[in-house]
C-alpha positions as CSV (number, residue, x, y, z in Angstrom):
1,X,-37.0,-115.4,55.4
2,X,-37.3,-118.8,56.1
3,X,-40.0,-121.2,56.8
4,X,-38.9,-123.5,59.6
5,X,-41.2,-127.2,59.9
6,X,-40.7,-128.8,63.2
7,X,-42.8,-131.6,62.5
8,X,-41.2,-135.0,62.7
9,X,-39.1,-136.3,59.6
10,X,-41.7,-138.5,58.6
11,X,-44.7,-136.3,58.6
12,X,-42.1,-134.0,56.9
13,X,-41.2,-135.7,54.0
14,X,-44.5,-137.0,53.1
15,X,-45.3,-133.8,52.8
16,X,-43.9,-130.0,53.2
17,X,-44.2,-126.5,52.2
18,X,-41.6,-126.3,49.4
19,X,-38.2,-124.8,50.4
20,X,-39.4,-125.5,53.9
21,X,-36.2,-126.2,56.3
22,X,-37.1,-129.1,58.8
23,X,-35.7,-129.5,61.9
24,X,-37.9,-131.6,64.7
25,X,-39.0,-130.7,67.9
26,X,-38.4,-134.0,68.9
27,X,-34.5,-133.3,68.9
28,X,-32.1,-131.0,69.9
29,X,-34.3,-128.8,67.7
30,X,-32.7,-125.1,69.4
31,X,-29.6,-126.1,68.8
32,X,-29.6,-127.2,65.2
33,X,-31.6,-124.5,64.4
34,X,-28.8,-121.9,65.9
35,X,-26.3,-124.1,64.1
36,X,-28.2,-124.7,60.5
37,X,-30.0,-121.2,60.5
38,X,-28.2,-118.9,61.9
39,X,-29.2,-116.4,65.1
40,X,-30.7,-113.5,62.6
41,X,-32.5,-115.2,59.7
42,X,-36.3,-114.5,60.0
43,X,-38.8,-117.5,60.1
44,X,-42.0,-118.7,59.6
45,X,-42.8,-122.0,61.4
46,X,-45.3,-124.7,60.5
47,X,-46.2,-126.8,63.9
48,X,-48.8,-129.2,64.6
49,X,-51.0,-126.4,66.7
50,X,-50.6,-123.2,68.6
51,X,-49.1,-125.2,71.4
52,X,-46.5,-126.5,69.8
53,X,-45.7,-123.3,67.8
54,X,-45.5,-121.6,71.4
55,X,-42.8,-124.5,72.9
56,X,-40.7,-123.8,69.4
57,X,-40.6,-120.0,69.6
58,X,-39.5,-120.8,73.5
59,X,-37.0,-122.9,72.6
60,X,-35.3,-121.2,70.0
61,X,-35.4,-117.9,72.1
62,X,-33.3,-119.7,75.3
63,X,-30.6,-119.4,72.3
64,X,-31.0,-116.5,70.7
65,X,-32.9,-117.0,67.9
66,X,-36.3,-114.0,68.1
67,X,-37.2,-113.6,65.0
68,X,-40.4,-115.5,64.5
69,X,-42.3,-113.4,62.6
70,X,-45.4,-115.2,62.2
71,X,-46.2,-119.4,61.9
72,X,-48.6,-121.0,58.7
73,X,-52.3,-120.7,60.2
74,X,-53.6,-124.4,60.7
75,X,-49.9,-126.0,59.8
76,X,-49.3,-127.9,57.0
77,X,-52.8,-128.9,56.8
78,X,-53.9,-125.2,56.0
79,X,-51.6,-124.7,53.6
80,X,-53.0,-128.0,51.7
81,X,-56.4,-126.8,52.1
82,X,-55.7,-123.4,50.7
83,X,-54.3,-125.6,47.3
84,X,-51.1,-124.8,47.8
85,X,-48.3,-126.9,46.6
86,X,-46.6,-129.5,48.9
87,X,-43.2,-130.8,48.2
88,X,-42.0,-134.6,49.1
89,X,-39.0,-136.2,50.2
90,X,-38.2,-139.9,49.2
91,X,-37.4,-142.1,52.2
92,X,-36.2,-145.4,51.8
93,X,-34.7,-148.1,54.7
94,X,-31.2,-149.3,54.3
95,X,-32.3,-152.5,52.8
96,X,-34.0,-150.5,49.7
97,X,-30.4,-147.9,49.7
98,X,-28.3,-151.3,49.6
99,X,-30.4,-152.5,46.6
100,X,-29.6,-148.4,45.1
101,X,-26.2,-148.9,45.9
102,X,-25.7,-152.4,43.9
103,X,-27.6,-150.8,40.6
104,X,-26.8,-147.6,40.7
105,X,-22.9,-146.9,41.0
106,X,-23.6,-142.9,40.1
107,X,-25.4,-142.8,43.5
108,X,-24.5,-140.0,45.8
109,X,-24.2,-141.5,49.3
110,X,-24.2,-138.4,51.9
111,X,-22.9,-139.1,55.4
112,X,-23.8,-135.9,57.8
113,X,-22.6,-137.2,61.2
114,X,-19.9,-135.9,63.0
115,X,-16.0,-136.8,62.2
116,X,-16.0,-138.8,65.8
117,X,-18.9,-140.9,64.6
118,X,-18.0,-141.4,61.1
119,X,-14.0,-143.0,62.5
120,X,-15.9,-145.7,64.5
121,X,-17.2,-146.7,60.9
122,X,-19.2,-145.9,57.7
123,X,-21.3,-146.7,55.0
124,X,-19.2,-147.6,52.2
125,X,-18.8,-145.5,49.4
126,X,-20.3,-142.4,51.7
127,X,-18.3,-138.8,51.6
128,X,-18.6,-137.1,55.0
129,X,-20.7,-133.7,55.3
130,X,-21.2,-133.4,58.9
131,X,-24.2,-131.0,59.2
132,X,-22.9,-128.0,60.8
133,X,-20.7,-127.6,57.7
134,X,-23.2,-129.2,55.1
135,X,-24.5,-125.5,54.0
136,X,-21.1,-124.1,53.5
137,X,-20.2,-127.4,51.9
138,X,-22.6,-127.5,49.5
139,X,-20.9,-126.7,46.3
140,X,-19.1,-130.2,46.4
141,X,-22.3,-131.9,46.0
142,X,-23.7,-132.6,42.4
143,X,-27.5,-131.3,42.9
144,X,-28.2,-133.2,39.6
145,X,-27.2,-136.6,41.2
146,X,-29.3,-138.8,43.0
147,X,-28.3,-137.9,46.5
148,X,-29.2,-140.6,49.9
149,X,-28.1,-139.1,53.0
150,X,-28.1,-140.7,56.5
151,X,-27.2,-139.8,59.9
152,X,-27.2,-142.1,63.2
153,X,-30.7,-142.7,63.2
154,X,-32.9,-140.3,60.8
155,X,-33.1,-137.0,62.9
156,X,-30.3,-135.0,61.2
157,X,-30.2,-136.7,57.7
158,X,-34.1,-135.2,57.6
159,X,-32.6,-131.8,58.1
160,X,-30.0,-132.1,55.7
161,X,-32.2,-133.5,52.8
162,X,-34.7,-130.5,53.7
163,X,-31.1,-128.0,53.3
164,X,-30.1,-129.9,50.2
165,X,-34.0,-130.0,48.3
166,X,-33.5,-126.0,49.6
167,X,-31.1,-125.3,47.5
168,X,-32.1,-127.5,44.3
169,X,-31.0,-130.9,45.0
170,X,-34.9,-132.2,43.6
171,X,-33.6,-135.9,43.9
172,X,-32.2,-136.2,47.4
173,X,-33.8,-139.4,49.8
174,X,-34.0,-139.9,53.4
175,X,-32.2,-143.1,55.1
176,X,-34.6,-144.0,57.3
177,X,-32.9,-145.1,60.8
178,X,-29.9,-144.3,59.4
179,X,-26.1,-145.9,60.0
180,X,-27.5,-147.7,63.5
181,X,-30.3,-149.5,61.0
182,X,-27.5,-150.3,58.5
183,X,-25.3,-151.7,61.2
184,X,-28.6,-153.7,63.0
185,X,-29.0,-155.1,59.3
186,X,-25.8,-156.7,59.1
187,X,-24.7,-154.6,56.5
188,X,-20.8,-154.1,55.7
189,X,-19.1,-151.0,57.2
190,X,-16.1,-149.1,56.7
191,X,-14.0,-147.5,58.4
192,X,-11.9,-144.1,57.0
193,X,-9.7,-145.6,54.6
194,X,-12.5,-147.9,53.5
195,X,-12.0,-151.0,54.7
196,X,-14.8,-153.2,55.2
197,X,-15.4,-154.4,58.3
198,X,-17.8,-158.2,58.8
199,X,-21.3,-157.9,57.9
200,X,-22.6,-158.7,54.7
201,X,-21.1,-157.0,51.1
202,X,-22.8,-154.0,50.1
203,X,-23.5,-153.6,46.2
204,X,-20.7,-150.0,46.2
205,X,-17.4,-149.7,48.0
């Protein structure tokens, strides 16, 4: 059984129900969740209210996915209120992972896009785990490094980092606004053989 949160990231990852798999309504929350999860895995979801709850059973029935077997009364802010534990997930913009990046050359740098995304360029230094793969993938990840992952622009790196902290990587961090905020900030990029490409030197190649 699973609990699915379909809050956004960033209510997420201040705080979540722990092992809690996050996947946003805001997105193309269905299909991730067929893709991530699976058609027959059994979940529990945590929404803002009923309404919500009601769109996200909809929308994960149009493909397939019917077993919702019950939601956490009240959302996330029940579970607080009944002194339950809440688990977090460290975010940090591209100017803090640049800085993480110069000091720390044992950082794990996580890229989850897609293969076409990742050959118009990269973060340097980043391994590719596109999402849809990232669970079957996982036992070429160190869970005892510290992990920052990034997608585009925060939706599927929030998903991951919820997959990875799953399955007992404690020290993985959000990218907040992901490769398009590194780009906007100048930042260098590589492409697949790890070139650099203008922009400004980042601390890890």
């Amino acid at each position: 059984m699973t609990v699915l949160d379909t809050r956004a990231a960033t209510y997420f990852c201040s705080g979540h129900v722990p092992g809690s798999i996050n996947i946003g309504l805001g997105g193309q929350f269905a299909a991730w969740a067929g893709s991530v999860l699976g058609l027959d895995r059994e979940l529990i979801l945590v929404a803002e209210d009923d309404a919500t709850v009601e769109e996200a059973r909809l929308r994960l029935a149009r493909v397939g996915i019917e077993r919702v077997v019950g939601k956490v009364e009240d959302g996330i802010l029940g579970w607080a209120r009944a002194g339950l534990p809440l688990a977090e997930i460290e975010q940090l913009t591209v100017q803090d992972l640049e800085a993480e990046m110069a000091r720390n050359p044992e950082l794990a740098l996580v890229d989850v896009r897609r293969p076409s995304e990742w050959s118009q360029g990269r973060i340097p230094g980043a391994v590719l785990r596109p999402l849809d793969q990232l669970r079957t993938g996982l036992g070429s990840l160190d869970p005892a490094k510290l992990t920052a992952v990034h997608c585009k622009s925060g939706y599927r790196s929030a998903i991951a980092c919820s997959l990875l902290q799953a399955h007992g990587f404690e020290r993985a961090m959000n990218v907040l606004g992901g490769f398009d905020a590194w780009s906007a900030g100048g930042f260098a990029a590589g492409d697949r053989t790890g070139a650099c490409i203008g922009g400004k030197t980042a601390g890890a190649t």
